[in-house]
C-alpha positions in Angstrom: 52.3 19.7 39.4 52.1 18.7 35.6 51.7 15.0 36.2 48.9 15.9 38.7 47.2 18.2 35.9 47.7 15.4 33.0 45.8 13.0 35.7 43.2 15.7 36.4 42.6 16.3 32.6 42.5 12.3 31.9 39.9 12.0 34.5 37.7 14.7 33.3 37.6 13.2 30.1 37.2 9.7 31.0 33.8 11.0 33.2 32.9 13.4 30.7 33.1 10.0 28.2 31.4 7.9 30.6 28.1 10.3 31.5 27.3 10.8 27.5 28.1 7.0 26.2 24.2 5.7 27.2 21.3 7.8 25.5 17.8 6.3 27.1 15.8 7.8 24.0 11.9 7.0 24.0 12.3 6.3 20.3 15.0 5.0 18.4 15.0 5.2 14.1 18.0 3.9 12.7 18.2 4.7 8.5 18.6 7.9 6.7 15.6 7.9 4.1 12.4 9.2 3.9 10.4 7.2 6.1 13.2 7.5 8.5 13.6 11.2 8.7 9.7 11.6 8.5 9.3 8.8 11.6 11.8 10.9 13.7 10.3 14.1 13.1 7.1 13.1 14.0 7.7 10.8 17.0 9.6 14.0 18.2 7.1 16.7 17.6 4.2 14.2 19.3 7.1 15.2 22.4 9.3 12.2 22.6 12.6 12.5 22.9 13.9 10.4 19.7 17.3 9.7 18.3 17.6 9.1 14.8 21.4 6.5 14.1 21.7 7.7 10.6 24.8 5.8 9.9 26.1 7.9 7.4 26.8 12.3 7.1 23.3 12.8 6.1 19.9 12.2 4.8 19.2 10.1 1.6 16.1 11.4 0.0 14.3 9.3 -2.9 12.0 11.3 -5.0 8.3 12.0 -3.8 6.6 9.6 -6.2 2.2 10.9 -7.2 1.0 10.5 -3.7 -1.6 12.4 -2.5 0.9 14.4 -0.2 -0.1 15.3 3.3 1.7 15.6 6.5 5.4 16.1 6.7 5.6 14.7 3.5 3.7 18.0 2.1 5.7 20.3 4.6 8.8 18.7 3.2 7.9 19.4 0.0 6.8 22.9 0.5 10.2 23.7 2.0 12.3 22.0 -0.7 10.3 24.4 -3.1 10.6 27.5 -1.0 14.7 26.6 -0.4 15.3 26.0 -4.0 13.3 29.8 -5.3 15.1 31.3 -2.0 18.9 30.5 -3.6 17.8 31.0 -7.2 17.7 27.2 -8.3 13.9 27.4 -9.0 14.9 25.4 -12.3 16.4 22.8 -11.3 16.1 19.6 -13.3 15.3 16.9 -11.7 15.0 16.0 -7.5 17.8 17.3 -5.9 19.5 15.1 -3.3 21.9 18.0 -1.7 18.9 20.5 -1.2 16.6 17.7 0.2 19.8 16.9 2.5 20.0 20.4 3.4 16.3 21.2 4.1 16.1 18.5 6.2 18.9 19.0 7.9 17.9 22.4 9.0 14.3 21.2 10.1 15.7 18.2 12.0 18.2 20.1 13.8 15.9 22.6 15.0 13.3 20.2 15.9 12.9 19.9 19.8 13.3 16.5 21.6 15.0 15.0 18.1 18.9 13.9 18.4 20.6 13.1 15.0 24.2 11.1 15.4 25.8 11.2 12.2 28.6 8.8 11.0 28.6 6.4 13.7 27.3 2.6 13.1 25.6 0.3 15.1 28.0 -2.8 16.2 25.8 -4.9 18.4 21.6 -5.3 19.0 20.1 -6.9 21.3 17.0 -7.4 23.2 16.8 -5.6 27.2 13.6 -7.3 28.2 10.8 -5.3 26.1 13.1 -2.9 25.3 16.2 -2.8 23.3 20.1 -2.4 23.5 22.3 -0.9 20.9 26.1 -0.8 20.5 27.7 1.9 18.6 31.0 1.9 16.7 32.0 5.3 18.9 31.9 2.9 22.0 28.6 4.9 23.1 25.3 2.7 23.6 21.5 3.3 23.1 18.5 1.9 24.9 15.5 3.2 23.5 11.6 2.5 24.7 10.7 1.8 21.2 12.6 1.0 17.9 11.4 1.6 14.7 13.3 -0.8 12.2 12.9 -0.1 8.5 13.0 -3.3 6.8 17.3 -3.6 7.4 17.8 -7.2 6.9 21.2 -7.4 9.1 18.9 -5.7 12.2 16.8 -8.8 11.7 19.5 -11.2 12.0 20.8 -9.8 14.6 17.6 -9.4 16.7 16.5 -12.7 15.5 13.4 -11.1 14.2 11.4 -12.7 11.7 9.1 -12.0 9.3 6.9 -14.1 7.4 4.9 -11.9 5.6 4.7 -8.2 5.2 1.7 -6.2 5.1 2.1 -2.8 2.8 -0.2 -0.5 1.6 -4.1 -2.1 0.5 -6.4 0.1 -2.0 -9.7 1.4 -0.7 -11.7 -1.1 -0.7 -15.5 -0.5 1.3 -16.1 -4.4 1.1 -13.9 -4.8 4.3 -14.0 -2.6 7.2 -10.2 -2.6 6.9 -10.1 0.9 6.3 -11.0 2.3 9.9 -7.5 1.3 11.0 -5.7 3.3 8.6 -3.2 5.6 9.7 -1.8 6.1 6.4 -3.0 7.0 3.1 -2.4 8.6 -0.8 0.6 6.5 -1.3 1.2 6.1 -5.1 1.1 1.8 -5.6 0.2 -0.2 -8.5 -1.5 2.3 -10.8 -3.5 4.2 -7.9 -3.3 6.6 -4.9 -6.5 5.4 -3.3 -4.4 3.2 -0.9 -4.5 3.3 3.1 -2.4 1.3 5.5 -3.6 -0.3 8.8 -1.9 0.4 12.0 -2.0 -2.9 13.2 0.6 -3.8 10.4 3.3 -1.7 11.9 3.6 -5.1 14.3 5.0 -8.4 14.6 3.9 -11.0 16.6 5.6 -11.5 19.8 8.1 -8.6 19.1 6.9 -5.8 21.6 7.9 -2.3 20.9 9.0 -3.0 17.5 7.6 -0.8 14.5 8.0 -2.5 11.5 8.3 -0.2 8.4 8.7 -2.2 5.0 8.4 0.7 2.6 11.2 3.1 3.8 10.9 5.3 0.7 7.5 6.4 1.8 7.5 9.9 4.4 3.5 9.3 4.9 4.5 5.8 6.2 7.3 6.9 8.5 5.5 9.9 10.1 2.4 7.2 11.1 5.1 5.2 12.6 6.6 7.6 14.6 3.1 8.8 16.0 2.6 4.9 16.8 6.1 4.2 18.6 5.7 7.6 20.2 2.5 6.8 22.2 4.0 3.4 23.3 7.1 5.4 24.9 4.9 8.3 25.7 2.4 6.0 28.0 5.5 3.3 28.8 3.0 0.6 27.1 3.4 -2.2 24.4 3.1 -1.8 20.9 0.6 -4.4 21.5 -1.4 -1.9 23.7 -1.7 1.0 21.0 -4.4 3.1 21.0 -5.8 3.1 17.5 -8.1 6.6 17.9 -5.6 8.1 19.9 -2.4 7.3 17.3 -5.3 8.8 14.5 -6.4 11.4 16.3 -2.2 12.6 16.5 -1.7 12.1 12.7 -4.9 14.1 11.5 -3.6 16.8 13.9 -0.9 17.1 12.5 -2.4 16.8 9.0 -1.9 13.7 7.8 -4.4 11.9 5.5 -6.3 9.0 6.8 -8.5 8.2 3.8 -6.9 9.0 0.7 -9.9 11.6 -0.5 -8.1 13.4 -3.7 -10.3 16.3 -4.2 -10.3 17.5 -0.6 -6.4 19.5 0.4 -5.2 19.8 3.2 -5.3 23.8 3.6 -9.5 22.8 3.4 -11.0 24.5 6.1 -13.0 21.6 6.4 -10.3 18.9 5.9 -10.1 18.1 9.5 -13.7 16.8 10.0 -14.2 15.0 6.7 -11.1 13.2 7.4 -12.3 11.8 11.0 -15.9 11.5 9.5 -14.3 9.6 6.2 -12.4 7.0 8.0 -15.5 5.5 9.8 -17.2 5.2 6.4 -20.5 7.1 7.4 -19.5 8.8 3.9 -17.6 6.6 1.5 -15.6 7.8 -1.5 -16.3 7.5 -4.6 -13.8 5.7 -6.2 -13.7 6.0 -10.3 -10.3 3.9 -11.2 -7.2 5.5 -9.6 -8.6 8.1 -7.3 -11.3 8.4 -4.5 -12.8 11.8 -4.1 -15.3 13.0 -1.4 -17.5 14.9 -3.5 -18.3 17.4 -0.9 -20.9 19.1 -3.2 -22.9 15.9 -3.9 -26.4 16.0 -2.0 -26.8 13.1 0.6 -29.6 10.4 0.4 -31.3 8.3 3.3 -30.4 5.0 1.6 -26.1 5.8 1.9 -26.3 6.8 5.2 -29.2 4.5 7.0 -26.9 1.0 7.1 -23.9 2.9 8.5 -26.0 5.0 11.5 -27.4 1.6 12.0 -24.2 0.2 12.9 -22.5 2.8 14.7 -26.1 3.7 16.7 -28.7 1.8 18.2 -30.8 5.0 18.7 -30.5 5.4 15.0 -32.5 2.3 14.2 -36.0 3.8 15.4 -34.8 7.1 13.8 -34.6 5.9 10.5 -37.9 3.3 11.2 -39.9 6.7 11.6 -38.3 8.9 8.2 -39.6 7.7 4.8 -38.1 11.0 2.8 -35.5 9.4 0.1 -33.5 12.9 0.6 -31.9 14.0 4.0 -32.7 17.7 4.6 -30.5 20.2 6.9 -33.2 20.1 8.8 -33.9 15.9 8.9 -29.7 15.7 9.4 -30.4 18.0 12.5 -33.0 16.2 13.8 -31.5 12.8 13.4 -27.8 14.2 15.4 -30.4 15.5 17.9 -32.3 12.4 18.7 -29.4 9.7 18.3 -26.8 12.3 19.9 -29.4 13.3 23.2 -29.0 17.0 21.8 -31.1 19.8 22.2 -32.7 20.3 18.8 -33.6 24.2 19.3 -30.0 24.8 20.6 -28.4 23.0 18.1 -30.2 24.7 15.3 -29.0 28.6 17.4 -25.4 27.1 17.2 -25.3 26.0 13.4 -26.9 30.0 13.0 -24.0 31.3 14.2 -21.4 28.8 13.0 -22.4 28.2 9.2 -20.6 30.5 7.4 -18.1 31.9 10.4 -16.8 28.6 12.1 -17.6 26.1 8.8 -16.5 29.0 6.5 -19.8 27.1 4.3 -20.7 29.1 1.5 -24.0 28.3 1.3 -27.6 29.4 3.2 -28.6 27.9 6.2 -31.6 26.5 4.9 -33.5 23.8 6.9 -35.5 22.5 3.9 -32.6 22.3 1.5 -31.1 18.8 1.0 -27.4 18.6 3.0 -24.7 17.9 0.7 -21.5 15.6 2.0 -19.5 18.5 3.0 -22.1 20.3 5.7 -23.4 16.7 6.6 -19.2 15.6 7.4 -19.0 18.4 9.3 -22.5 18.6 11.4 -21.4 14.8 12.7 -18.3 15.8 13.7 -19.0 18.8 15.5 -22.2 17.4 17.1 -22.2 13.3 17.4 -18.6 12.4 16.2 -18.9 8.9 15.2 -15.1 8.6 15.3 -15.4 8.3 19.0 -17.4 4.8 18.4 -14.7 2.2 19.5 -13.9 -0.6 16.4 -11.6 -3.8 17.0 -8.7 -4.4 14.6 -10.7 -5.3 12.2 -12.3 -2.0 12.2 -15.9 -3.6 12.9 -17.5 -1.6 15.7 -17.7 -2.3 19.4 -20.7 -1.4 21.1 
């Protein structure tokens, strides 16, 4: 009777062993940092099921350096602050590793879809077609859609990945069209946080469902890299494949600066639509030395805007052949939405009426003779003809 129970008992366990040794995750992050934890989070909350290997007891938090902070990386920050007033260490000197360890811990383990495995290493990687294959020092394996490396040289050699060049993070620059691909921004980098990062250098050639992430310290970084590996599990598509508007569209949704515009928060009622208008450059910043502000009160002119309709809109050639006016009234901004867009001017102008101050939250008059400043002019394109929606190659040049 006992030897049949001891059998019983060993059986149980080895099945018990044998169902949880594979996790299939859609995502797999393996490193403990902040771009780590941030491209777990993310990848998770976009609803993949992610796994982060963290190969030691916890998280390993570097300091927030003078980004422009945004995203999880604000969230985190804005918990850190509340957990440290909550247990009467408001004065702490200093970043505090064990509080950052513990904040995060609390979020990531409450996160849905998001599996942490603490203390175990990775033995073995390999390649499994597109995908990957990962032995674990517990004996237990992973085979993730998608893997999101963080610069760890020994995961190179043993995926026999290389990399001849890595891309990082480029400063605002309107000369190039660069910018339009950015799925990053307000990192702090040589002397300025007027710097962006393209989604196309997440990838390396011929490695499919790879996300390369060179600056692990960064949490802005990490959360655009776990929006971009989650829509290649998500869709069951290549890195290669990634759809640039869809991946932005995630990461402004979820509050994560684009185009690193300093004077405009994200708590802005307007944030949203000055960040999807900002990153086609309809409205460039103005960039004095280290930052790039909006300048959401500055009144628009016909010569900033005219090149850039052109290029978005055919329609907006004969517009512009036909307006001679240096200035761009409410009313000429309507007009111009109206005829390029194939609106109906009079109910356009009965929809701004009753979204100006309620909707938009604008604090100024609804006057059609006024000159628009950048502010109601971001947020009248976005609401009525969205240039975002125009489609742009990798090189952020538009396809028409």
């Amino acid at each position: 009777m006992r030897k049949n129970l001891f059998f019983a008992l060993i059986l149980m366990v080895f099945f018990d062993y044998a169902n949880a040794q594979t996790l299939k995750p859609g995502v797999l992050v393996i490193g403990n940092g902040n771009a780590a934890v941030a491209a777990g989070l993310q990848s998770a909350i976009s609803g993949v099921k992610t796994t982060i290997l963290l190969q030691a007891g916890g998280f390993d938090i570097s300091p927030i350096e003078n980004d422009l902070n945004s995203g999880i990386q604000a969230t985190f920050l804005k918990k850190y602050n509340a957990f440290l007033n909550k247990n009467g260490e408001k004065y702490v000197t200093g970043f505090d590793k064990q509080v950052a360890n513990n904040v995060l811990t609390i979020w990531a383990d409450s996160t849905k879809n998001l599996t942490i495995i603490r203390n175990v290493m990775w033995v073995k990687a390999e390649r499994s077609g597109n995908n990957w294959n990962f032995k674990l020092s517990d004996g237990s394996t992973i085979k993730p859609k998608v893997f999101i490396n963080l610069a760890d040289a020994k995961l190179n050699e043993a995926l026999k990945i290389t990399v001849r060049s890595t891309q990082n993070w480029a400063k605002l620059d309107y000369g190039s069209t660069l910018y339009r691909t950015s799925v990053a921004a307000g990192k702090s980098a040589n002397g300025t946080n007027a710097n962006f990062f393209s989604l196309y250098n997440f990838f390396i050639p011929q490695q499919e469902n790879l996300v390369w992430i060179n600056d692990p310290n960064s949490m802005l970084l990490g959360q655009a890299a776990g929006a971009t590996a989650a829509y290649s599990a998500f869709y069951d598509t290549k890195t290669s494949l990634s759809n640039l508007k869809k991946i932005q569209g995630e990461l402004i949704n979820y509050k994560l600066n684009l185009i690193p515009f300093a004077d405009i928060k994200t708590a802005d009622t307007n944030w949203k639509a000055i960040q999807f208008v900002g990153v086609t450059g309809i409205l460039k910043a103005d960039i004095n030395g280290a930052i790039a502000n909006f300048s959401p009160d500055k009144l628009v002119t016909t010569e900033e805007i005219k090149q850039p309709f052109k290029d978005f809109y055919y329609k907006a050639q004969i517009w512009f052949d036909d307006y001679k006016s240096p200035q761009m009234t409410i009313g000429s901004a309507i007009d111009m939405v109206c005829y390029v867009g194939n609106k109906s001017l009079e109910d356009t102008k009965r929809g701004l009426e009753k979204k100006w101050k309620t909707t938009y939250q604008f604090k100024t008059e609804l006057d059609l003779k006024r000159q628009i400043n950048r502010r109601e002019f971001a947020v009248l394109l976005q609401d009525y003809m969205p240039p975002f929606n125009v489609n742009i190659d990798q090189n952020g040049k538009v396809v028409r």
